[in-house]
C-alpha positions as CSV (number, residue, x, y, z in Angstrom):
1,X,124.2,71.0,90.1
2,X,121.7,69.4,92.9
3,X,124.5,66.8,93.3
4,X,127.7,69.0,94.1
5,X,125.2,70.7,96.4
6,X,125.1,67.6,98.3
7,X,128.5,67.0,98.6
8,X,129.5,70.0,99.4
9,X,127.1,69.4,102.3
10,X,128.3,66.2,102.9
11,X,132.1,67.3,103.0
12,X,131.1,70.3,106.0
13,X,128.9,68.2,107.8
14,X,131.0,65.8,107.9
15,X,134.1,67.6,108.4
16,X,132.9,69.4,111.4
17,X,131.3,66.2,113.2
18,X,134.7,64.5,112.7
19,X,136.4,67.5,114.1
20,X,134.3,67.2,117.1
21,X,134.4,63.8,117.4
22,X,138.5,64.0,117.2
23,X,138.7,66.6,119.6
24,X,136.2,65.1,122.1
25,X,138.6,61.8,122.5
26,X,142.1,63.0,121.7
27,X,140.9,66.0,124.8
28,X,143.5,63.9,127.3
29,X,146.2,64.2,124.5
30,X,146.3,67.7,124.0
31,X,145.9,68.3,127.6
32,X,148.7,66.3,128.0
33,X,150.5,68.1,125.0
34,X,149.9,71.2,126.8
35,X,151.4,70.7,129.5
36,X,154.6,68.8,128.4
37,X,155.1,71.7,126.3
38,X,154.7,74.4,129.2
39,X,157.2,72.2,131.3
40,X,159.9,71.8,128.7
41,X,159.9,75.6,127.8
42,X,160.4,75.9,131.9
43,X,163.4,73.5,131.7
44,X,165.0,75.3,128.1
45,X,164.4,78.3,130.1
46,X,166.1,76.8,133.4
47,X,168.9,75.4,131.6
48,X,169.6,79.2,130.1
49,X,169.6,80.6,133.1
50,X,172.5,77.8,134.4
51,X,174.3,78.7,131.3
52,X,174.5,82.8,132.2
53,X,175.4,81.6,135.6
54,X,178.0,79.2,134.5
55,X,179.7,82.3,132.2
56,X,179.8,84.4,135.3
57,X,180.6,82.1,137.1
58,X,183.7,81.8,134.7
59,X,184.6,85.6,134.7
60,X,184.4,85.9,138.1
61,X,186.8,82.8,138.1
62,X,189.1,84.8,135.7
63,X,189.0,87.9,137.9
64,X,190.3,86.1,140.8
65,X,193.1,84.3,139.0
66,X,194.1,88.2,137.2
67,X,193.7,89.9,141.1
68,X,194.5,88.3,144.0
69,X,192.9,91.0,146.3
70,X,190.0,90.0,145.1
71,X,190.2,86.8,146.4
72,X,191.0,88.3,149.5
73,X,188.6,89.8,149.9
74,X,186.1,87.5,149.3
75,X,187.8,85.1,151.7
76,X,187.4,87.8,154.5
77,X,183.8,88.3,153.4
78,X,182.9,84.6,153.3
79,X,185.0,83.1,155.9
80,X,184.6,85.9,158.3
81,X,188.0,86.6,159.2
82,X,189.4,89.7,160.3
83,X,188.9,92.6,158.5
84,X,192.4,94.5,156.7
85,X,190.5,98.0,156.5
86,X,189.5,99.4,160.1
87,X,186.8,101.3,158.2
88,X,185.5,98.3,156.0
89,X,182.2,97.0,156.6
90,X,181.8,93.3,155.7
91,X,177.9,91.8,156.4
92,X,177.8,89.1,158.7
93,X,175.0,86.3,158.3
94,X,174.1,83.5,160.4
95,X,173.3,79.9,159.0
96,X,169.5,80.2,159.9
97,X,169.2,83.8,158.0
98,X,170.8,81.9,155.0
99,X,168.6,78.7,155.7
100,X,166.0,80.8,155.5
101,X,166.6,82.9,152.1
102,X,167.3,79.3,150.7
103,X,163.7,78.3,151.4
104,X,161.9,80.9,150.2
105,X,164.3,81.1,147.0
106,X,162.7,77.5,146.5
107,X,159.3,78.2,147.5
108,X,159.2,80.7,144.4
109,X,160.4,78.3,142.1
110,X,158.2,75.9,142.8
111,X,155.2,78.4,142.6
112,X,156.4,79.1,139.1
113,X,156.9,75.4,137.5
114,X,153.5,74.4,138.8
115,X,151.8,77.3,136.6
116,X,150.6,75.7,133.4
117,X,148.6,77.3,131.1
118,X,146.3,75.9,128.6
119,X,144.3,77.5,126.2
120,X,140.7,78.4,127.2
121,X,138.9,76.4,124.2
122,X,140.7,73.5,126.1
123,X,140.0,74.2,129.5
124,X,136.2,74.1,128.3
125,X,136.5,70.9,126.4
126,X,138.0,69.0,129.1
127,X,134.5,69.8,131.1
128,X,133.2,65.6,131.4
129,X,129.8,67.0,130.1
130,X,130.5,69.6,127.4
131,X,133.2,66.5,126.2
132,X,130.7,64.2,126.1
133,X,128.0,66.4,124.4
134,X,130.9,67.3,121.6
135,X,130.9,63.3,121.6
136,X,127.5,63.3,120.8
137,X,127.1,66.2,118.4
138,X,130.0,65.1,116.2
139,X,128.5,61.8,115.8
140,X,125.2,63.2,115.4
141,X,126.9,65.2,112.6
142,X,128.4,62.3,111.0
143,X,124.9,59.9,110.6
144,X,123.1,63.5,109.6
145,X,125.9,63.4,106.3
146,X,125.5,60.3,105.7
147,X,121.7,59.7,105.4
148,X,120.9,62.8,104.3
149,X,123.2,64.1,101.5
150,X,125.2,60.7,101.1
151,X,125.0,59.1,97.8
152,X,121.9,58.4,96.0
153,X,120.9,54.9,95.1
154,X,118.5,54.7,92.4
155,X,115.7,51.8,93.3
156,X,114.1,50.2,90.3
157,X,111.1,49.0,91.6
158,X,109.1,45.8,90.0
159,X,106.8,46.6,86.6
């Protein structure tokens, strides 16, 4: 009974120092891991959004080939020609206005890829002196199994 005691012991002591050991040099991985995740769920999520914008860009495309006063419109709206309807209303915007939403458009895209979340547990790990002291506590962990609940070797000493 005394001996599955001991390994019992053995197995969680030894289990949890490896764990910390692991964790305390693999810390750059899974940081790593982290982050390549967060930015490849940003491009999936990118590469949707050009998908709905390439089907509407599609109907839109159909629209204008099934009404040609559409694209008539459009063409007085974009190119700024004169106007059909005396009491139409088209907007008129001037290249810096445009330059202008264009940058801002990109400044809140950028804000957004840059965001990467990792979990807290990691966030604390990653600390150079809590990583080290894991370091040091796993190992600790380890030699404490070992010489105290390893095996037992019998000594037969001289009669």
């Amino acid at each position: 009974m005394q001996g599955i005691i001991r390994f019992f012991i053995f197995c969680v002591f030894f289990a949890i120092g490896f764990s910390a050991l692991g964790l305390s040099i693999l810390c750059d991985d899974l940081v790593s891991y982290y982050r390549s995740r967060d930015m490849l769920n940003a491009v999936e999520a990118s590469n949707e959004k050009l998908r709905s914008l390439d089907e509407d860009y599609d109907i839109l495309l159909e629209q204008l080939r099934g009404n040609p006063d559409l694209l008539e419109r459009a063409a007085r709206v974009t190119l700024g020609s004169a106007a059909g309807d005396i009491n139409a209303v088209y907007p008129q915007a001037t290249a810096e206005e445009l330059a202008a939403a264009r940058a801002a458009l990109m400044r809140d895209s950028d804000k957004a890829s840059v965001e990467v979340m990792l979990p807290e547990w990691l966030e604390r790990v990653k600390q150079p002196r809590r990583r080290f002291g894991l370091f040091l506590s796993g190992a600790a962990l380890i030699l404490i199994a070992f010489i105290f609940f390893g095996p037992i070797r019998k000594i037969s000493l001289p009669q």
